[in-house]
Backbone as ProteinMPNN parsed JSONL, in Angstrom:
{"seq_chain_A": "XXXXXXXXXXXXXXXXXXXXXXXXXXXXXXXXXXXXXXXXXXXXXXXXXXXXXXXXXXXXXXXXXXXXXXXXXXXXXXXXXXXXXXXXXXXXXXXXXXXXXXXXXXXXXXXXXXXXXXXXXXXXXXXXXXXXXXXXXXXXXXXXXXXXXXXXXXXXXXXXXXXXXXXXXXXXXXXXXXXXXXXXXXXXXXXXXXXXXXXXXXXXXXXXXXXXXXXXX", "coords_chain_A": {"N_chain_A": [[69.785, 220.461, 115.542], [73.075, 219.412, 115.633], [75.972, 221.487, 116.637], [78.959, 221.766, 115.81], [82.138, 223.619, 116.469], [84.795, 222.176, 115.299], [86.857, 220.032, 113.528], [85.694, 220.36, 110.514], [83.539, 221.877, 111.324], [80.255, 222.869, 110.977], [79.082, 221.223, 109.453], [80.465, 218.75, 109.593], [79.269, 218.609, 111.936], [76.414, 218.142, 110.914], [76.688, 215.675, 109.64], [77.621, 214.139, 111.524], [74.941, 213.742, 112.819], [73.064, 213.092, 111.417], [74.4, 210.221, 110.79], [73.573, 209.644, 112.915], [70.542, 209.081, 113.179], [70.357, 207.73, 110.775], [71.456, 205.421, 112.314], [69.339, 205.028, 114.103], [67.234, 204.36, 112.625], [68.271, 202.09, 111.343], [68.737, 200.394, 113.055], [65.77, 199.797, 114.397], [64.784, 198.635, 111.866], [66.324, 196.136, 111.876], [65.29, 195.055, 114.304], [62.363, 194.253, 113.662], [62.818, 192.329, 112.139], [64.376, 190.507, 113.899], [62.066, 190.041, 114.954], [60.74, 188.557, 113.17], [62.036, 186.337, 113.152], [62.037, 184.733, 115.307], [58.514, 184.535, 114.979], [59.421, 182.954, 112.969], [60.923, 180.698, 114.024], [58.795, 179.641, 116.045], [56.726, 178.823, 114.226], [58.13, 176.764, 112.896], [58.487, 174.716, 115.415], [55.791, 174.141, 115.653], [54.109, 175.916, 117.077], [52.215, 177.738, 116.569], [49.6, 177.992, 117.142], [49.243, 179.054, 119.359], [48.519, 181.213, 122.096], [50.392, 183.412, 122.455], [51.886, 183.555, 120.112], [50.183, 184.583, 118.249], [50.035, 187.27, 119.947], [52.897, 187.581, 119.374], [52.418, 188.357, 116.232], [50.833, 190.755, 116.47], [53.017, 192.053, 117.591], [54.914, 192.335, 115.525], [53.588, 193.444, 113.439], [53.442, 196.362, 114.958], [55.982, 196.974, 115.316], [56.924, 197.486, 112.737], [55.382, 199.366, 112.052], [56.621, 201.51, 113.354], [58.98, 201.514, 112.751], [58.577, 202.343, 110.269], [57.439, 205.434, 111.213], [59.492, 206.183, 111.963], [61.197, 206.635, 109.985], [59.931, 208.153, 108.607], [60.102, 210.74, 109.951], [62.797, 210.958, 109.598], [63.489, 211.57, 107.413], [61.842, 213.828, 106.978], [59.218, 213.626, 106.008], [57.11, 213.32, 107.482], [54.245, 215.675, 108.586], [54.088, 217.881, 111.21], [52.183, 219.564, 111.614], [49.819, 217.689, 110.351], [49.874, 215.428, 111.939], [47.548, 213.811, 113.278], [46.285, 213.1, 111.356], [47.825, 211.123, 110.132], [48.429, 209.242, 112.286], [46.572, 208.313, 112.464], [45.621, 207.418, 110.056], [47.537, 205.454, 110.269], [47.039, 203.412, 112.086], [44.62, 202.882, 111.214], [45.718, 200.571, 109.435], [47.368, 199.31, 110.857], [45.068, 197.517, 111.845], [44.378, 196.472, 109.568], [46.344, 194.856, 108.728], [47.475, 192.852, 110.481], [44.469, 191.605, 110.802], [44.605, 190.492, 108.011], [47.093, 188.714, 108.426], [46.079, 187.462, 110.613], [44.158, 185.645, 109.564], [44.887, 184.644, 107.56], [46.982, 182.827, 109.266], [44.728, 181.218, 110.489], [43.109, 179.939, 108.28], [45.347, 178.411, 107.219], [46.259, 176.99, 109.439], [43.887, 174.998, 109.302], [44.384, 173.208, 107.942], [45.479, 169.739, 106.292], [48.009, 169.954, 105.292], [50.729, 172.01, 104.935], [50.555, 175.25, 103.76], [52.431, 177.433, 101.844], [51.808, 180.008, 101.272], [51.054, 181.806, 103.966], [50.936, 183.477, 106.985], [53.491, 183.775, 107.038], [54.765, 184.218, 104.773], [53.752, 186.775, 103.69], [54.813, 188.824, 106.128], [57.402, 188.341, 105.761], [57.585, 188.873, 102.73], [56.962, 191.585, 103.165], [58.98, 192.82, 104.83], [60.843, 192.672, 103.135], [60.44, 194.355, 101.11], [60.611, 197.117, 102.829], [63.636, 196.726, 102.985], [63.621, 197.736, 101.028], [63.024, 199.994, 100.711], [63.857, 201.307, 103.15], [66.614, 201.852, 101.421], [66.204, 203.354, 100.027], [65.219, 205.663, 100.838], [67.66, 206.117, 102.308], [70.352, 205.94, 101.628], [70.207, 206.288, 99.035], [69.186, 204.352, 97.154], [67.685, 203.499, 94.525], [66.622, 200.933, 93.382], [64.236, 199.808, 92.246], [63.008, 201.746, 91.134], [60.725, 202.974, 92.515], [60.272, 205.879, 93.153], [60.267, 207.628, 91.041], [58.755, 206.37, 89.364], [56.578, 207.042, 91.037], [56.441, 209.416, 90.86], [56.289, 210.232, 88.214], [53.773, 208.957, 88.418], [52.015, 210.786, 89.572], [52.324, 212.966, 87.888], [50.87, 212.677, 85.628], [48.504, 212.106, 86.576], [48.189, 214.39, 87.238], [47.709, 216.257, 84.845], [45.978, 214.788, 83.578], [43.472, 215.44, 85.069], [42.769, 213.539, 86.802], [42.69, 213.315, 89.255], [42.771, 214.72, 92.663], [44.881, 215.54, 94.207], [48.821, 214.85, 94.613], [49.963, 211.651, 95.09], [52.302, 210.963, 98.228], [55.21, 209.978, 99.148], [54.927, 209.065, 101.499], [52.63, 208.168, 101.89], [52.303, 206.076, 100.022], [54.071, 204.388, 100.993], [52.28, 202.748, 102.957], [50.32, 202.383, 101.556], [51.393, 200.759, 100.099], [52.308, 198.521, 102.093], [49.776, 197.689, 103.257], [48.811, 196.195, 100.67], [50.571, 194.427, 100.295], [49.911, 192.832, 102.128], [47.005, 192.028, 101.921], [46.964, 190.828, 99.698], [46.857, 187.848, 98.835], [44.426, 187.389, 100.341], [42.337, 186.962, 98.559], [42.212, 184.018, 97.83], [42.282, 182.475, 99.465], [39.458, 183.516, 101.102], [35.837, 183.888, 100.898], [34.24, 185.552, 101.736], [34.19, 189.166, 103.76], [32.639, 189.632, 106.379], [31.42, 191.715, 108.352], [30.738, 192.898, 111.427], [28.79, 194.537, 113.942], [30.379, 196.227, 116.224], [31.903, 194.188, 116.542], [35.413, 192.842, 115.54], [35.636, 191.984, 112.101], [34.681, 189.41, 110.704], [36.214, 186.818, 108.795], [34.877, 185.086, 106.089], [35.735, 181.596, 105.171], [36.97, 179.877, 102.512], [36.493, 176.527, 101.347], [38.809, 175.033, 100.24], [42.21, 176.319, 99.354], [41.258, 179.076, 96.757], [42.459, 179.841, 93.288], [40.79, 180.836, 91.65], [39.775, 183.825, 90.13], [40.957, 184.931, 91.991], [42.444, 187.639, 92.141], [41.076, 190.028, 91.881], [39.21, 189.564, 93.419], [40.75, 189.894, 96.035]], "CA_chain_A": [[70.948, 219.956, 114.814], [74.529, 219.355, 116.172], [76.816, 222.76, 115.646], [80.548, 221.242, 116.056], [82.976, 224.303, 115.708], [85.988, 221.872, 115.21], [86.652, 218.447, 112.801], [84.79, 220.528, 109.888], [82.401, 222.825, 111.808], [79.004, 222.801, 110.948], [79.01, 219.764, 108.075], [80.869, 217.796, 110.91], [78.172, 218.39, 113.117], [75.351, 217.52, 110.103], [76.999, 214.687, 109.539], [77.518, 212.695, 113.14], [73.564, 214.156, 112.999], [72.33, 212.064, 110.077], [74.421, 208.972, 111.151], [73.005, 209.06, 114.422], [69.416, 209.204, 113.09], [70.339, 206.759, 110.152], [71.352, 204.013, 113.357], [68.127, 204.868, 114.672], [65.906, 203.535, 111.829], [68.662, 200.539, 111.618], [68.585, 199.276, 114.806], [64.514, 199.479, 114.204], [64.503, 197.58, 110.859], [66.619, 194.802, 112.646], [64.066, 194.928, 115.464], [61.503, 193.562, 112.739], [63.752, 191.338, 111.444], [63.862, 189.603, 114.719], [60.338, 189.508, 115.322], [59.856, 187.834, 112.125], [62.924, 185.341, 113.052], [60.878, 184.685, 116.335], [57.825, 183.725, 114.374], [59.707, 181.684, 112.353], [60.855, 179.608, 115.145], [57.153, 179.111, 116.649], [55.827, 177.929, 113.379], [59.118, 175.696, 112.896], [57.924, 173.907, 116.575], [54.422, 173.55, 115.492], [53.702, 176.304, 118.526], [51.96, 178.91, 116.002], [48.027, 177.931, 117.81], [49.509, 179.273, 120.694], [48.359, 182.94, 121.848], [52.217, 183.791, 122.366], [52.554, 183.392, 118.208], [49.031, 185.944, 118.021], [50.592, 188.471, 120.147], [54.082, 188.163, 118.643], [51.919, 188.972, 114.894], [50.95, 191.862, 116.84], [53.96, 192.926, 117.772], [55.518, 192.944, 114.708], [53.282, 194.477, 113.129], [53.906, 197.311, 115.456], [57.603, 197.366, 114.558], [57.0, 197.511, 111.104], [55.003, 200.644, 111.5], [57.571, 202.177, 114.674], [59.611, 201.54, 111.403], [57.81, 203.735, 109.327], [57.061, 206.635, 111.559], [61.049, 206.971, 112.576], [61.947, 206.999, 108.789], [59.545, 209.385, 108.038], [60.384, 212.358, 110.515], [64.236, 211.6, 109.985], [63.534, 212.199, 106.073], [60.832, 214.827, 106.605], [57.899, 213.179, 105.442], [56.109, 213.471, 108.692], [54.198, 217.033, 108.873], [53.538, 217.66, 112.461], [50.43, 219.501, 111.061], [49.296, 216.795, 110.153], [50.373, 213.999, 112.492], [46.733, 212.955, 114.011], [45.935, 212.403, 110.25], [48.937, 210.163, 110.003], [47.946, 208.747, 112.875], [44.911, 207.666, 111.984], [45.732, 206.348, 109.097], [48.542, 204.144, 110.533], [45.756, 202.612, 113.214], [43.793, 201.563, 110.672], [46.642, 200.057, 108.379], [47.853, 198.057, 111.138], [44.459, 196.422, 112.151], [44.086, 195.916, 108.109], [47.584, 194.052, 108.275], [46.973, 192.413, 111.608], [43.596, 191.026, 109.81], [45.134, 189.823, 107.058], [47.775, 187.824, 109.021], [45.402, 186.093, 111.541], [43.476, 185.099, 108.226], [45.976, 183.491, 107.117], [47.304, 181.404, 110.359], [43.524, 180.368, 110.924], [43.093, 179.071, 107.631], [46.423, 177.254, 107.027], [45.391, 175.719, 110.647], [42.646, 173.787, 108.986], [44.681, 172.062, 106.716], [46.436, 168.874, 106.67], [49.127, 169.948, 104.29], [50.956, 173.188, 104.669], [50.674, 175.851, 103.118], [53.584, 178.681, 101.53], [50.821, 181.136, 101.07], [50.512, 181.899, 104.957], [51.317, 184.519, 107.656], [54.865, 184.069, 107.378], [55.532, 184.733, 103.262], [53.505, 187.988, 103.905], [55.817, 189.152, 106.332], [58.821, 188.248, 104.781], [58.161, 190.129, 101.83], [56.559, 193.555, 103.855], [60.209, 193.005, 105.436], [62.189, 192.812, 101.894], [60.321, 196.305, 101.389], [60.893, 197.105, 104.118], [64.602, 196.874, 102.969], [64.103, 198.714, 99.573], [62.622, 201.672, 101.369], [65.264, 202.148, 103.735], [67.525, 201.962, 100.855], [65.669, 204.107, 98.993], [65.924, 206.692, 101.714], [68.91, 206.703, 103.84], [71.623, 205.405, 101.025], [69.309, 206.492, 97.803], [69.513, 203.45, 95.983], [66.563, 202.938, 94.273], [66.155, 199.769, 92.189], [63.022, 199.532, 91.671], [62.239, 203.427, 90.611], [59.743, 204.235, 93.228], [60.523, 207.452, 93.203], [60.82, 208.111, 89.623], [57.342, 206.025, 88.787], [55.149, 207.904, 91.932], [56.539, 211.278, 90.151], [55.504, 210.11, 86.946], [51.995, 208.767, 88.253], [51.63, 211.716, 89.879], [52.352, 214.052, 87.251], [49.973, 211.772, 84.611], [47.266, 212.076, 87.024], [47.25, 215.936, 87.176], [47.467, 216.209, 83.546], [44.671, 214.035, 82.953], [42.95, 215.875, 86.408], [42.247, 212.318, 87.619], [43.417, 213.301, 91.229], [43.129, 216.411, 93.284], [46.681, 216.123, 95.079], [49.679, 214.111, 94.724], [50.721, 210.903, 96.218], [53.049, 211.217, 98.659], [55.936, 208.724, 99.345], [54.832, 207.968, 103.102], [51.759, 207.536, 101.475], [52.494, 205.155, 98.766], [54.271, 203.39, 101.619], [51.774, 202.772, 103.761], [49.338, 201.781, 100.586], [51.988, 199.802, 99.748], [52.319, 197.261, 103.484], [48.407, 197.127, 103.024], [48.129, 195.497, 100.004], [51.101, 193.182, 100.267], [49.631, 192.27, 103.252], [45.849, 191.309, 102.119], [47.2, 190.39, 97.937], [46.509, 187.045, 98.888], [42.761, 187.163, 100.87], [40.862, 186.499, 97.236], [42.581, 182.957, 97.437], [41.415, 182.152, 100.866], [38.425, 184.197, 101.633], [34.952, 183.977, 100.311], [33.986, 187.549, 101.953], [34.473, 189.459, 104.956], [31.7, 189.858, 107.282], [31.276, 193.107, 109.031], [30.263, 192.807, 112.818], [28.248, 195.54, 114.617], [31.394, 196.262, 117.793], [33.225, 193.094, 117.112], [36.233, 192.974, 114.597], [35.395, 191.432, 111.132], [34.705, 187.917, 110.621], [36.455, 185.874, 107.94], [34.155, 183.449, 105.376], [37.013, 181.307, 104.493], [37.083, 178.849, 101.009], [36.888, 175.615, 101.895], [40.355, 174.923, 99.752], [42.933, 177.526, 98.79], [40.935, 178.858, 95.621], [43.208, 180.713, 92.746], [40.064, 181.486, 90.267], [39.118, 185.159, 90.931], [41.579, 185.386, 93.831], [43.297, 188.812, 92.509], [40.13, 190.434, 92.13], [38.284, 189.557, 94.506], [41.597, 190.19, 96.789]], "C_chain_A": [[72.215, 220.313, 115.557], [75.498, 220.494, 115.356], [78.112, 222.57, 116.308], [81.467, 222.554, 115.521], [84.289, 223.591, 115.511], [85.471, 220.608, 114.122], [85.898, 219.311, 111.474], [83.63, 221.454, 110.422], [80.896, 222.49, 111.443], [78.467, 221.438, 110.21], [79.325, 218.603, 109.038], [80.029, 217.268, 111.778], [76.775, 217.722, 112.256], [75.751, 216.281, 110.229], [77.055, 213.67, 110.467], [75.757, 212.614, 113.221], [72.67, 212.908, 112.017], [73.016, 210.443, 110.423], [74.17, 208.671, 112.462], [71.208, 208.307, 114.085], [69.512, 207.547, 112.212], [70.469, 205.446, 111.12], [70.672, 203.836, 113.637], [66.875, 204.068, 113.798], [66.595, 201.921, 111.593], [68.673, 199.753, 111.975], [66.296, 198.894, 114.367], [64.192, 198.153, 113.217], [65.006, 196.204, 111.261], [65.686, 194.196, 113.78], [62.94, 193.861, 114.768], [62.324, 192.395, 112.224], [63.785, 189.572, 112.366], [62.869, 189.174, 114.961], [60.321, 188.517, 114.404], [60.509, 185.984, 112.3], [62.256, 184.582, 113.986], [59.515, 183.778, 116.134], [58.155, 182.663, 113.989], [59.753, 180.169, 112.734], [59.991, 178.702, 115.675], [56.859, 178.06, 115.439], [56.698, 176.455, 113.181], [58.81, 174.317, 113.891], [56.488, 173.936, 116.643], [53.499, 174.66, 117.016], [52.267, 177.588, 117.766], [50.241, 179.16, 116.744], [47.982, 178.535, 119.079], [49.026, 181.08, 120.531], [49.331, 183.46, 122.442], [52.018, 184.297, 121.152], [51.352, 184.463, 118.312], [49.993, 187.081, 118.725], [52.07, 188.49, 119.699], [53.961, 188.574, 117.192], [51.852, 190.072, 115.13], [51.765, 192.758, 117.015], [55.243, 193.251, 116.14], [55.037, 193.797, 113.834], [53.564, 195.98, 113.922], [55.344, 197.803, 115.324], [57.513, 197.591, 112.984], [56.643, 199.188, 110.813], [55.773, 201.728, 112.765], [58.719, 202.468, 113.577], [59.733, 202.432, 110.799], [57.718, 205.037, 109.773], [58.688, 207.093, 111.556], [61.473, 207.521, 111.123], [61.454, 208.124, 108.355], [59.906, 210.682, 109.044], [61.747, 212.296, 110.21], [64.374, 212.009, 108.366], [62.76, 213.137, 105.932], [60.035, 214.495, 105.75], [56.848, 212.81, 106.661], [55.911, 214.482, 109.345], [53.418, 217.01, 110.033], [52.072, 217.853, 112.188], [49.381, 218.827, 110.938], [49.263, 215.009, 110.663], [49.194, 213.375, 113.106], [46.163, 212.194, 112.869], [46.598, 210.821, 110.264], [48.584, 208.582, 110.922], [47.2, 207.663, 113.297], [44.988, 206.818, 111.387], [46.363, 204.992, 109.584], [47.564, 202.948, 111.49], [45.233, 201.455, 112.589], [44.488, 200.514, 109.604], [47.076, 198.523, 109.39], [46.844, 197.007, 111.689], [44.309, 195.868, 110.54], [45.093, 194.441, 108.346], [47.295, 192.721, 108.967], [45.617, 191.529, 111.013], [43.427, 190.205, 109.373], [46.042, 188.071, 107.912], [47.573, 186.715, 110.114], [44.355, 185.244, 110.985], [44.045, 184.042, 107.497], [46.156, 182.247, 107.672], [45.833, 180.709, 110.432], [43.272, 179.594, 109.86], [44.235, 178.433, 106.686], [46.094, 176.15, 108.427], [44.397, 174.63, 110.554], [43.325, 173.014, 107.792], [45.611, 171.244, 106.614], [47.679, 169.417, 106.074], [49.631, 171.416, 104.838], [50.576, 173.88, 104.021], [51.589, 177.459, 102.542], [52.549, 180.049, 101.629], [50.214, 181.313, 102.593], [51.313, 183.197, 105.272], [52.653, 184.681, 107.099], [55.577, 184.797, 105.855], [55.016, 186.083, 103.217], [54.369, 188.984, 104.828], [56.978, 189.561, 105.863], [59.047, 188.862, 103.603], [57.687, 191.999, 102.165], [58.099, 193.63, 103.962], [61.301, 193.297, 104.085], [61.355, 194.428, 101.636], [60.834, 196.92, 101.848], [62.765, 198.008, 104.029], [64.943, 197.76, 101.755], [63.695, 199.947, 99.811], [63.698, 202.526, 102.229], [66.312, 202.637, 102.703], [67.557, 203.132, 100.206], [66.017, 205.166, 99.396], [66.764, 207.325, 102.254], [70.193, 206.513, 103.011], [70.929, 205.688, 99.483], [69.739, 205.692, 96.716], [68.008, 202.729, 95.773], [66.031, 201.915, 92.981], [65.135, 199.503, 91.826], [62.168, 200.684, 90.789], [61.174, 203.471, 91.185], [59.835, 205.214, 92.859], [60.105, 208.133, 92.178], [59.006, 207.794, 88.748], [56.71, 206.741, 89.302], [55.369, 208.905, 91.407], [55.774, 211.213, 88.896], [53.579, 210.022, 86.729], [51.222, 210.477, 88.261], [51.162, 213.063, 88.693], [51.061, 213.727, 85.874], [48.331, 212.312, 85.235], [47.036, 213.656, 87.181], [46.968, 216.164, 86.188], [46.382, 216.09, 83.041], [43.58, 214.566, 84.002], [42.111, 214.514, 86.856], [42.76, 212.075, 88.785], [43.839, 214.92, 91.605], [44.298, 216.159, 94.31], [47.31, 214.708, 94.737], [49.835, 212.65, 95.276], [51.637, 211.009, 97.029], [53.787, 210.005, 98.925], [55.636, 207.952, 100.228], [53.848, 207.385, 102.493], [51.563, 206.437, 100.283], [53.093, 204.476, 99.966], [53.559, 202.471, 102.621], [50.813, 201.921, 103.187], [50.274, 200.066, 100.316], [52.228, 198.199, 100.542], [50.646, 196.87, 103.346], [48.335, 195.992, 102.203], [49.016, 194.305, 99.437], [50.466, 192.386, 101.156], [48.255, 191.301, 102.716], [45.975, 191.035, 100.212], [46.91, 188.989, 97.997], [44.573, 186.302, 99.426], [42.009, 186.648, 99.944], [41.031, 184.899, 97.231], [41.843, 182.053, 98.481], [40.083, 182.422, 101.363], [37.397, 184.16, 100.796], [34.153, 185.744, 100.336], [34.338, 187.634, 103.352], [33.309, 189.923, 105.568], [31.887, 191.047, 108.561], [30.798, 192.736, 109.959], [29.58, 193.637, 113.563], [29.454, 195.441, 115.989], [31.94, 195.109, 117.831], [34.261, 193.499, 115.691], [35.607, 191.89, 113.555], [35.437, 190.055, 110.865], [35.054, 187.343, 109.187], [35.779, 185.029, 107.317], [35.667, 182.711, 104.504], [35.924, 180.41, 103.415], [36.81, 177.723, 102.105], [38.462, 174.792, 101.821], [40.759, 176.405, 99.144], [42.253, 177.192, 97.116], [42.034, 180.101, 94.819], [41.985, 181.51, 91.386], [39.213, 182.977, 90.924], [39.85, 185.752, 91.98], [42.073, 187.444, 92.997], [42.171, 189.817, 92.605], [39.397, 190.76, 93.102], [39.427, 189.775, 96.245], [41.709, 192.377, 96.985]], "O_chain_A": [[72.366, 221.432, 116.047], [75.767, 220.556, 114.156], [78.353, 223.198, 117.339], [81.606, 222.663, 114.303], [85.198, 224.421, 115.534], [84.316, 220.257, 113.882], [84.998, 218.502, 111.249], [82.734, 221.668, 109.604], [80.568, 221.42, 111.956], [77.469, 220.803, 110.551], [78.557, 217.661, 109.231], [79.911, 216.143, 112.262], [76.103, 216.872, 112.839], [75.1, 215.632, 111.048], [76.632, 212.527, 110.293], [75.24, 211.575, 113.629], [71.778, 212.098, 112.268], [72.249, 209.484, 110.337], [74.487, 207.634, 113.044], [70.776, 207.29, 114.626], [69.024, 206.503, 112.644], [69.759, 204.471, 110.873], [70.459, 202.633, 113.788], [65.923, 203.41, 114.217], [65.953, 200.871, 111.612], [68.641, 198.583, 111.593], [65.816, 197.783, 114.138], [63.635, 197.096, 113.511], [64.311, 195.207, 111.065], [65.474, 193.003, 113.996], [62.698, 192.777, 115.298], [61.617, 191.42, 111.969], [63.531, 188.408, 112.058], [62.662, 187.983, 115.196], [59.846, 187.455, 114.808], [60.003, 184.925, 111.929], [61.77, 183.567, 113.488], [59.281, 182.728, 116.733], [57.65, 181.583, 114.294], [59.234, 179.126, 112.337], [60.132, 177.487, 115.815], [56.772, 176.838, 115.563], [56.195, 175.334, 113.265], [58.84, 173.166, 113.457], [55.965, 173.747, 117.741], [52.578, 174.251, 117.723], [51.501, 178.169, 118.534], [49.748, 180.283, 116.857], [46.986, 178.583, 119.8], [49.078, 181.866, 119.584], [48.893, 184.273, 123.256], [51.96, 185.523, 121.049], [51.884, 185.549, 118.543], [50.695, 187.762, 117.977], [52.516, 189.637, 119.658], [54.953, 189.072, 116.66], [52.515, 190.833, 114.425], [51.601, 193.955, 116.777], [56.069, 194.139, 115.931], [55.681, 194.752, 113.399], [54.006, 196.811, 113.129], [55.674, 198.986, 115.243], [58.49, 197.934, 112.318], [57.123, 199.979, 110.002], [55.224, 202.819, 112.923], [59.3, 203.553, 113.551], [60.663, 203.23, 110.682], [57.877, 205.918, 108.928], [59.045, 208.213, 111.19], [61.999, 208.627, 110.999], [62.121, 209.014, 107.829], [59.904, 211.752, 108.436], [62.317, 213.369, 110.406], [65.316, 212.733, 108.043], [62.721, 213.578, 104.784], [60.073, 215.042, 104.648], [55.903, 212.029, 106.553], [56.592, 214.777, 110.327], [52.355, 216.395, 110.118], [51.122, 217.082, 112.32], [48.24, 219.143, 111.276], [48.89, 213.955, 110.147], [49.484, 212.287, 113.605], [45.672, 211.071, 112.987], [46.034, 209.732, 110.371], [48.506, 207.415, 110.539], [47.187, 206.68, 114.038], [44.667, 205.661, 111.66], [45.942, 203.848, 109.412], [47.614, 201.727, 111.346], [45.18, 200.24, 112.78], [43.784, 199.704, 109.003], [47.125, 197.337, 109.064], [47.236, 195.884, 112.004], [44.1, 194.659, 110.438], [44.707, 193.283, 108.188], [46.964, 191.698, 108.367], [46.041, 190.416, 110.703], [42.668, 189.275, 109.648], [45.694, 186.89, 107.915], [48.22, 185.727, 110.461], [43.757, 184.36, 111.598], [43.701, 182.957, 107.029], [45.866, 181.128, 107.248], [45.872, 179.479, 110.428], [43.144, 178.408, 110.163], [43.996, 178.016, 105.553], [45.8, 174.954, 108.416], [44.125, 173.715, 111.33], [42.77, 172.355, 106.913], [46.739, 171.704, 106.791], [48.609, 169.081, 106.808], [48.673, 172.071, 105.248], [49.908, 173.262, 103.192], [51.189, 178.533, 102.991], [52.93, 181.056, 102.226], [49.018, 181.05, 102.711], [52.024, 183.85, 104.508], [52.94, 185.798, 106.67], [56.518, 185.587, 105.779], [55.816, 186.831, 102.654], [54.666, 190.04, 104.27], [57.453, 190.672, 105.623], [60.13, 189.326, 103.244], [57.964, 193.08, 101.646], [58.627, 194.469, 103.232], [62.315, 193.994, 104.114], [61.836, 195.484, 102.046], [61.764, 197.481, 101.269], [63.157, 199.066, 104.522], [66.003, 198.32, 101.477], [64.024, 200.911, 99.119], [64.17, 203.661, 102.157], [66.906, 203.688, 102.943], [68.532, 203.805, 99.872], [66.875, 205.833, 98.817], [66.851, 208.498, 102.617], [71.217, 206.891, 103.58], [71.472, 204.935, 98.674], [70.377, 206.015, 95.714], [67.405, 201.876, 96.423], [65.307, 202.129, 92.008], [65.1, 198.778, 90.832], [61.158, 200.599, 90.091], [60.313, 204.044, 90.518], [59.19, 205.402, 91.828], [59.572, 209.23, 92.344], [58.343, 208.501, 87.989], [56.004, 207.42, 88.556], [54.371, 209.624, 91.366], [54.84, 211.949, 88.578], [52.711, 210.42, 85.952], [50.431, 211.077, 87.534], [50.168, 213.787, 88.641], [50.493, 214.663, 85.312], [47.362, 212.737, 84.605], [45.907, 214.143, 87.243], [45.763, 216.406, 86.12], [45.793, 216.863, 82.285], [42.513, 214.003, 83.758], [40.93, 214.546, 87.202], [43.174, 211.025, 89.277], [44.617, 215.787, 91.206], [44.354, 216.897, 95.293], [46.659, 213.672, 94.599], [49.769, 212.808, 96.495], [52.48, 211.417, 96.23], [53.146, 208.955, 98.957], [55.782, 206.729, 100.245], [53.895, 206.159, 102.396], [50.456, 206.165, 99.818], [52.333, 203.517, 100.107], [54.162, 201.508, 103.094], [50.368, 200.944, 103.79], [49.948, 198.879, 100.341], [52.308, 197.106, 99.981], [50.355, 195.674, 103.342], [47.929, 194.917, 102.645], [48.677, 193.484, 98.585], [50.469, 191.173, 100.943], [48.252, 190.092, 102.947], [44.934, 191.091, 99.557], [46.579, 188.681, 96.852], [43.891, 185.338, 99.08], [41.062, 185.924, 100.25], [40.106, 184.299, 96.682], [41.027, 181.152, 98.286], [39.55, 181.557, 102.058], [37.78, 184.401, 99.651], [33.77, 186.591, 99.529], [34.682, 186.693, 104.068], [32.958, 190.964, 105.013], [32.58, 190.906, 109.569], [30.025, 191.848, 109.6], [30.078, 193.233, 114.614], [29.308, 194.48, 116.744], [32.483, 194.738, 118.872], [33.893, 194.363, 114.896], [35.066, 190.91, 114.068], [36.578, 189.594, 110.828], [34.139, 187.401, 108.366], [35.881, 183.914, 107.826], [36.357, 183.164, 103.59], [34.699, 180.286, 103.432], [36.861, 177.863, 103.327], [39.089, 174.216, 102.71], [40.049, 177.291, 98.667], [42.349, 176.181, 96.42], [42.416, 181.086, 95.452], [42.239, 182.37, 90.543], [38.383, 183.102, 91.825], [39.562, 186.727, 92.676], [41.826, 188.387, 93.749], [42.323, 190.583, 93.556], [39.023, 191.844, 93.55], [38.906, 189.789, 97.36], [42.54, 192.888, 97.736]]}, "name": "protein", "num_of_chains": 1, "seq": "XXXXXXXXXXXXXXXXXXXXXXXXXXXXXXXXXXXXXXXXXXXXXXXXXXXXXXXXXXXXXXXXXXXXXXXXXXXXXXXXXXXXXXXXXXXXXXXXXXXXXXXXXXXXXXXXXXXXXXXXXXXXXXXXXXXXXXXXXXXXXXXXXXXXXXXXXXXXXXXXXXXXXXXXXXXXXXXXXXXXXXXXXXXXXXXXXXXXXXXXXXXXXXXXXXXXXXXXX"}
């Protein structure tokens, strides 16, 4: 931490400290922002079949969660202790997401008509998260009561001892990009097919079905 003996002394120095860090997750969240603008573009010019548009899914997913890790060490919710856990987890979050989102483009690709329910509305709302998390964090404006509900679950669930530890916020955030991400799969997907060493194979619908989708999502 920055120790300024002039301008305020030590508070002076907290302070340039926290809006340095706070630019740092800003500039990130804009980073995503672009990516997604990027996409947009592709699909706009009919380019999305292209394996450009696959590796720019990739890459945003990777900003999304470059995202995540910065916010969490500059709020202290990332215990080194525990960072291969973290790790880990994040790995498998972003092939989940990743998944999801080439699930999508492949089966909107088979269909004459558009469809709103593709890669891009999944995005777009990880990204409005995205924006209520930062908020939540770095300017503590929390409209939605995260905060206030995960305390409550939390505290419900020891009570009732239906959970040996807490949720934690990273971790509710992390749950949280998952299952915006694959909340749609029950609509599209018949099942997912497990592979022995390849990545998971998709049984799509033949049409977008809505009976059973949240369920079976």
């Amino acid at each position: 931490m920055l120790n300024f003996k002039h301008e305020g002394g030590v508070y002076q120095g907290n302070k340039m400290a926290n809006a340095s860090k706070q630019l740092i997750s800003k500039e990130l969240l804009k980073q995503v922002l672009e990516c997604l603008n990027t996409l947009i573009t592709f699909k706009e010019n009919r380019l999305q079949k292209s394996e450009q548009y696959k590796q720019e899914i990739e890459n945003i997913v990777n900003q999304i969660f470059n995202f995540l890790v910065q916010i969490f060490k500059e709020r202290g919710y990332w215990d080194e202790s525990e960072a291969a856990t973290m790790e880990k987890c994040i790995s498998a979050a972003k092939e989940i997401v990743v998944f999801s989102l080439l699930a999508h483009l492949t089966f909107e690709s088979s269909w004459n008509n558009p469809s709103y329910h593709n890669e891009i509305h999944i995005l777009t709302v990880i990204y409005a998260f995205l924006k209520v998390f930062f908020a939540l964090l770095l300017k503590n404006k929390d409209i939605f009561q995260i905060r206030n509900t995960l305390n409550t679950w939390n505290h419900e669930s020891e009570i009732s001892e239906s959970s040996t530890s807490p949720i934690t916020l990273a971790e509710f955030t992390i749950a949280m990009i998952i299952a915006l991400a694959i909340h749609d799969l029950g609509n599209i997907l018949q099942a997912i097919q497990e592979q022995e060493g390849e990545n998971p194979k998709p049984i799509f619908h033949e049409v977008y079905n809505a009976e059973g989708a949240e369920e079976s999502s």
